[in-house]
C-alpha positions as CSV (number, residue, x, y, z in Angstrom):
1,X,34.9,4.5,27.6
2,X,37.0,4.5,31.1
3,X,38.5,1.1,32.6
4,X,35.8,1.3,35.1
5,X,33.0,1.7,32.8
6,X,34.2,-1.1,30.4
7,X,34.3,-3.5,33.3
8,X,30.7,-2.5,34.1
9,X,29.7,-3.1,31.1
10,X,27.5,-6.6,30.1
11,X,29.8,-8.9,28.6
12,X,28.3,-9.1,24.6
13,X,27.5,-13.1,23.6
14,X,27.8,-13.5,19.5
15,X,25.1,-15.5,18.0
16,X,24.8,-17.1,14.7
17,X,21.2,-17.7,13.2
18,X,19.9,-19.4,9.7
19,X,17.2,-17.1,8.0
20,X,14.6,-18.4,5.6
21,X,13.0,-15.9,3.3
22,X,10.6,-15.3,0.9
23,X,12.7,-12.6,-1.6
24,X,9.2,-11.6,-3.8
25,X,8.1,-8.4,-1.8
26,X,11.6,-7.6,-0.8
27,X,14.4,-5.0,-2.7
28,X,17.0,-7.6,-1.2
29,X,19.0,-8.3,1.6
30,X,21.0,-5.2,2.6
31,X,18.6,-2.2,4.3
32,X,18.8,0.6,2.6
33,X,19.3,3.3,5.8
34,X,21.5,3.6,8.3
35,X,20.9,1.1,11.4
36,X,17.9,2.2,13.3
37,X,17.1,5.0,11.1
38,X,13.3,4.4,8.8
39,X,13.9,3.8,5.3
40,X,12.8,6.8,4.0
41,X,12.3,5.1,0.1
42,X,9.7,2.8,1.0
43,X,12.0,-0.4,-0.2
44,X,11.7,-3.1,2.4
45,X,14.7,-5.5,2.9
46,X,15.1,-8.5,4.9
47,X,18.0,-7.3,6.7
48,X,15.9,-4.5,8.4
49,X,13.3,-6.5,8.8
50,X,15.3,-8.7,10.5
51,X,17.0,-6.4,12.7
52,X,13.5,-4.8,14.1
53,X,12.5,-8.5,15.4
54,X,16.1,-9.1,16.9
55,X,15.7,-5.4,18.1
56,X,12.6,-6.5,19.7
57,X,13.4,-9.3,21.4
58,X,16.6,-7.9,23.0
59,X,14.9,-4.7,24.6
60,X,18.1,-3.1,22.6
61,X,19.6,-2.3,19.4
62,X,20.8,-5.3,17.0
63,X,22.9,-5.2,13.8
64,X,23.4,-8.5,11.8
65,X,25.9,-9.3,9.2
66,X,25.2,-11.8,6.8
67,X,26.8,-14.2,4.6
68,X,25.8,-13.3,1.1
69,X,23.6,-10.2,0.0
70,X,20.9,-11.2,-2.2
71,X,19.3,-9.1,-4.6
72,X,15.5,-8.1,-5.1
73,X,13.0,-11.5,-5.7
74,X,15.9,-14.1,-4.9
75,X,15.0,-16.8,-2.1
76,X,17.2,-17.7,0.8
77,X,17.0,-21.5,2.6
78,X,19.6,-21.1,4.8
79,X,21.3,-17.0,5.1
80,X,23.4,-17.4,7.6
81,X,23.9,-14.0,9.8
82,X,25.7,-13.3,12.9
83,X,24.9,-10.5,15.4
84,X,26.0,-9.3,18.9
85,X,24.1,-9.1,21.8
86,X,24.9,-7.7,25.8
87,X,21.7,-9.2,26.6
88,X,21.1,-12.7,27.6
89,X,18.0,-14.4,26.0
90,X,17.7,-18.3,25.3
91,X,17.9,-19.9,22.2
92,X,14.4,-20.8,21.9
93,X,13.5,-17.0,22.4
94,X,15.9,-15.8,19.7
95,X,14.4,-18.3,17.2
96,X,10.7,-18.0,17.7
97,X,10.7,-14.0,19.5
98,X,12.0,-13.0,16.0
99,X,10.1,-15.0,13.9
100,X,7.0,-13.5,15.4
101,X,7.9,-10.2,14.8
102,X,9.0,-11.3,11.4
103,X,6.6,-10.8,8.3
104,X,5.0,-14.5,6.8
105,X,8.1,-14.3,4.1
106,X,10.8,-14.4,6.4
107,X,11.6,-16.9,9.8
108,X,14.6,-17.9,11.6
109,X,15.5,-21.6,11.5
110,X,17.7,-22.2,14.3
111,X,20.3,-20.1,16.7
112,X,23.7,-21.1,18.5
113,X,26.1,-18.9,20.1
114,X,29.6,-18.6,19.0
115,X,33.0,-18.0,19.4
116,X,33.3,-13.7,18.8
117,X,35.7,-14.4,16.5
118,X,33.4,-16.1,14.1
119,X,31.9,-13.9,10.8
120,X,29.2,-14.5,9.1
121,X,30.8,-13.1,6.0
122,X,34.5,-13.8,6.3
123,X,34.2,-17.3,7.6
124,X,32.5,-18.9,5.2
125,X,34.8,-21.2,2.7
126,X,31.9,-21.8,0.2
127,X,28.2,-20.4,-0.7
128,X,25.5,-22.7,-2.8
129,X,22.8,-21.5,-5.1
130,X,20.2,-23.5,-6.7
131,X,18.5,-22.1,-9.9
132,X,15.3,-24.2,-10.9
133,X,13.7,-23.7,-14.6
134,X,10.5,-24.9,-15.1
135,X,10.8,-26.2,-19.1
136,X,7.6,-26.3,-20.9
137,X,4.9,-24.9,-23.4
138,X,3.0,-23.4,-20.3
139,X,4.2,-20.8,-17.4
140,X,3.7,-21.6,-14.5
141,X,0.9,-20.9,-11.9
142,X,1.6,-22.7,-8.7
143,X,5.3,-21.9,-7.4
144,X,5.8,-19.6,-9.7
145,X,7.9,-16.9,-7.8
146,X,10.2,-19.7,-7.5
147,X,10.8,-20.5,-11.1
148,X,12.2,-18.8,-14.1
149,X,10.3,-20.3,-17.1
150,X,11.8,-21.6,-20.6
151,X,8.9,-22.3,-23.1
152,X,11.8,-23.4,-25.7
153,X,13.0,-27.5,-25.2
154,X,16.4,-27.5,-23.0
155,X,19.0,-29.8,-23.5
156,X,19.9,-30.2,-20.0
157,X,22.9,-32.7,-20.7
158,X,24.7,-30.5,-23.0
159,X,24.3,-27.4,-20.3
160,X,25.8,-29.8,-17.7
161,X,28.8,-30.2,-19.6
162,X,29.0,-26.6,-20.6
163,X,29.1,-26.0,-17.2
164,X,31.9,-28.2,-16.2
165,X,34.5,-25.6,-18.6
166,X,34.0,-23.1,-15.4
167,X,35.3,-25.3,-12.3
168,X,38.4,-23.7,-10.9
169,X,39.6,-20.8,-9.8
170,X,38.9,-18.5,-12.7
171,X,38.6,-14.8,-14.0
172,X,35.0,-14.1,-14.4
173,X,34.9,-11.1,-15.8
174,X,32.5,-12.4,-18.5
175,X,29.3,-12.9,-16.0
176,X,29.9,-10.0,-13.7
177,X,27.4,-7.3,-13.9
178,X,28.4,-4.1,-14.5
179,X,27.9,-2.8,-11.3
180,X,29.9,-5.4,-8.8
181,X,31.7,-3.3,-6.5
182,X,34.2,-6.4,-5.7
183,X,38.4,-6.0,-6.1
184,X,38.7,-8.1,-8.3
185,X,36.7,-11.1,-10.5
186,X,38.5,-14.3,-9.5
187,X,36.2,-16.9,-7.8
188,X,37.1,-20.4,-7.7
189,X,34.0,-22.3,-8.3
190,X,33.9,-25.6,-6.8
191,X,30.7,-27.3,-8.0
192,X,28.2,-27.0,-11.1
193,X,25.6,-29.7,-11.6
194,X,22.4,-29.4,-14.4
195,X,20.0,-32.0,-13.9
196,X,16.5,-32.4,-15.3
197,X,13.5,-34.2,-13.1
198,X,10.2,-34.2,-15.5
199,X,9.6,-30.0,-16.5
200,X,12.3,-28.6,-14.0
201,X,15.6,-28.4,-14.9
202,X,17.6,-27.4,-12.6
203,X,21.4,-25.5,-12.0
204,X,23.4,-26.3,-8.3
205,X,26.6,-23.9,-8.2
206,X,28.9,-23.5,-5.2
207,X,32.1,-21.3,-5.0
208,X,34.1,-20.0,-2.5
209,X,32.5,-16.4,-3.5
210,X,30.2,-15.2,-6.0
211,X,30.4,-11.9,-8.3
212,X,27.2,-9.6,-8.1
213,X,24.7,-11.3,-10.7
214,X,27.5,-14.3,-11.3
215,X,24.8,-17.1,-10.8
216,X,22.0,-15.4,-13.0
217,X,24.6,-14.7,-15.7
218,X,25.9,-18.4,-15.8
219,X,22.5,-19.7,-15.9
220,X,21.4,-16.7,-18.7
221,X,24.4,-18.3,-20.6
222,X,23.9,-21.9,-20.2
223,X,20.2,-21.4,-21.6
224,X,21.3,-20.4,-24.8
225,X,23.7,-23.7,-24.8
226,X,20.6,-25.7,-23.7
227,X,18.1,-23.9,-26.6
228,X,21.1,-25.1,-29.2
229,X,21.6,-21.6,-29.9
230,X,25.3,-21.7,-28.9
231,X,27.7,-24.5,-28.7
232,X,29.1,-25.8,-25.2
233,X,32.4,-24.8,-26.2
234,X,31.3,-21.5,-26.1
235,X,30.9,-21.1,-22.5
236,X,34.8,-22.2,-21.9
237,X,35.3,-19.3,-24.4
238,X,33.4,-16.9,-22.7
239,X,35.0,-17.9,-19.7
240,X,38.6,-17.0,-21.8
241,X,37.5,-13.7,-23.1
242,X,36.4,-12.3,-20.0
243,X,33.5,-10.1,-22.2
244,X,30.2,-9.5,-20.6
245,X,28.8,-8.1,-24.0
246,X,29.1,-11.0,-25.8
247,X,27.6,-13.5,-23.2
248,X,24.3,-14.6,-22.5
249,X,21.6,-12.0,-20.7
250,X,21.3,-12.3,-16.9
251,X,18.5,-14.8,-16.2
252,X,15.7,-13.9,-13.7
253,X,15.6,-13.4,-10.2
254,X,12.6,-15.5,-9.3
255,X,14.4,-19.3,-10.0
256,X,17.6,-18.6,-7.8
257,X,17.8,-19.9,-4.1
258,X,20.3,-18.8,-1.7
259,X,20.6,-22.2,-0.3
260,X,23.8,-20.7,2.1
261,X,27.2,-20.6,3.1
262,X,29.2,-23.2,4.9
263,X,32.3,-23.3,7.2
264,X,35.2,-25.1,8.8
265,X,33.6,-27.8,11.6
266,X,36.0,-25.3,14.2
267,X,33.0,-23.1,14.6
268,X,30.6,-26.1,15.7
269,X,27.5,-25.1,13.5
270,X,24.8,-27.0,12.4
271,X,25.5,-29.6,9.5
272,X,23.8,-28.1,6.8
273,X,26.5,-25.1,7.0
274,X,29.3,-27.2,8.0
275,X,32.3,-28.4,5.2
C-alpha cells in the first residue's frame, strides 16, 4: 500500500465483545476453514458463526480472536473476543445486529471499543471454568447438556482438599491431553474450589492458562478421589509424576462452563472480566 493510499484509508476502531454460547450443536470454538471460505465438513463452530453476523453487520469482512478455544459441547458465559473494524457502527448495533444474525445458542452480551493494543488472547492474566456434577441415583432430564452426571455418592470435601495439592505454578503434564499443541505444560493455577449445594457438586478452577482438556482431566481425577477410589494424596502425586496414563479419564464435555478470561483494569472492561 502507497503513503497516499494508507492515509486514505478508514482509520480501523478495535472492539472487544462478551459471547454467550450454547456449545451442544457446536464442534467448538475455532472455525474449521480459512476466514470467509464455507466449511466444507459440515462442522459448525461458534467462531464462524460469529464472524458471519459481525460480517453482516459491518457491510465487510470481520475476523475475531478470542480468549480461550473451547472444545465441542462446552458452554461459554462470558468468551471474551476482540476484532477490528474500518467501519463505524454503535455499540448498540454491534450487540444486538450480531445477535440477530446469530443462531438461538449463541448472543453477544455487551461491546466497548478499545485501545488497538489490547488482545483478547494475550491480555488476559487469568481464565475461570466452572464444572457442575449433578450427584445422584437418576440422570438428569432438565439441564442436562449442562451437567456431567455421577450416579456413585461424592465426597465433595475430600475432592476440595485434593484439589488444593495443585495451586501454584506447576508442571501439568499429568492432565494434558495427548494432543495439546502448547510449548510447554506449566500453568500456574490460582484457584480450585469443590463445593456441594443439594445434588450438584460443583468444581470452580482459574489459572493464568489452561492445557487442552486440563479442566476435564482435573475433574476426571478428582471423581475418583470423591467415589473413594483413590486417596487425596494421590492427586499431589499425580501432579509429581507428570503421567497422563495413570491419572483419572477426562470427564465430559457437557458440565464445563467457559465462564471467561479477565484483565488488568488498564484496558477499562467491564467488571466481570476485570482483576
Amino acid at each position: 500500500m502507497t503513503a497516499a493510499a494508507a492515509a486514505d484509508a478508514p482509520p480501523v476502531q478495535r472492539y472487544a465483545l462478551a459471547v454467550e454460547y450454547d456449545g451442544s450443536n457446536f464442534s467448538g470454538w475455532q472455525r474449521l476453514n480459512r476466514a470467509g471460505e464455507p466449511d466444507l465438513r459440515g462442522e459448525p463452530t461458534v467462531q464462524a458463526a460469529l464472524e458471519e453476523a459481525l460480517t453482516f453487520v459491518a457491510g465487510t469482512r470481520i475476523d475475531t480472536v478470542c480468549a480461550g478455544r473451547t472444545d465441542a459441547g462446552v458452554h461459554a458465559s462470558g468468551q471474551v473476543v476482540h476484532f477490528d473494524s474500518p467501519v463505524e457502527r454503535d455499540l448498540r448495533g454491534w450487540v444486538l445486529g450480531a445477535t440477530s444474525r446469530l443462531p438461538s445458542d449463541v448472543c453477544v452480551r455487551w461491546c466497548v471499543p478499545v485501545d488497538g493494543q489490547f488482545h483478547a488472547r494475550f491480555s488476559a492474566r487469568a481464565r475461570r471454568y466452572r464444572y457442575r456434577i449433578l450427584n445422584r441415583a437418576v440422570r438428569p432430564a432438565l439441564n442436562r447438556q449442562y451437567l456431567s452426571w455421577e450416579r456413585r455418592p461424592l465426597d465433595a470435601q475430600a475432592m476440595h482438599r485434593a484439589a488444593q495439592l495443585l495451586l501454584g505454578e506447576n508442571d501439568f503434564s499429568a492432565f494434558r491431553t495427548v494432543h495439546c499443541q502448547a510449548a510447554h505444560a506449566r500453568r500456574e493455577l490460582q484457584y480450585i474450589h469443590v463445593g456441594r449445594e443439594d445434588d450438584i457438586v460443583e468444581v470452580e478452577v482459574q489459572a493464568n492458562a489452561f492445557l487442552h482438556h486440563m479442566v476435564r482431566n482435573i475433574v476426571g481425577s478428582l471423581l475418583m478421589v470423591g467415589r473413594g477410589e483413590q486417596r487425596e494424596a494421590w492427586i499431589g502425586e499425580l501432579l509429581a509424576g507428570r503421567d497422563r496414563t495413570v491419572a483419572g479419564p477426562t470427564a465430559p464435555s457437557a458440565g464445563l462452563v467457559f465462564v471467561g478470561p479477565r484483565y488488568p483494569a488498564q484496558w477499562r472492561l467491564p467488571a466481570e472480566v476485570t482483576l
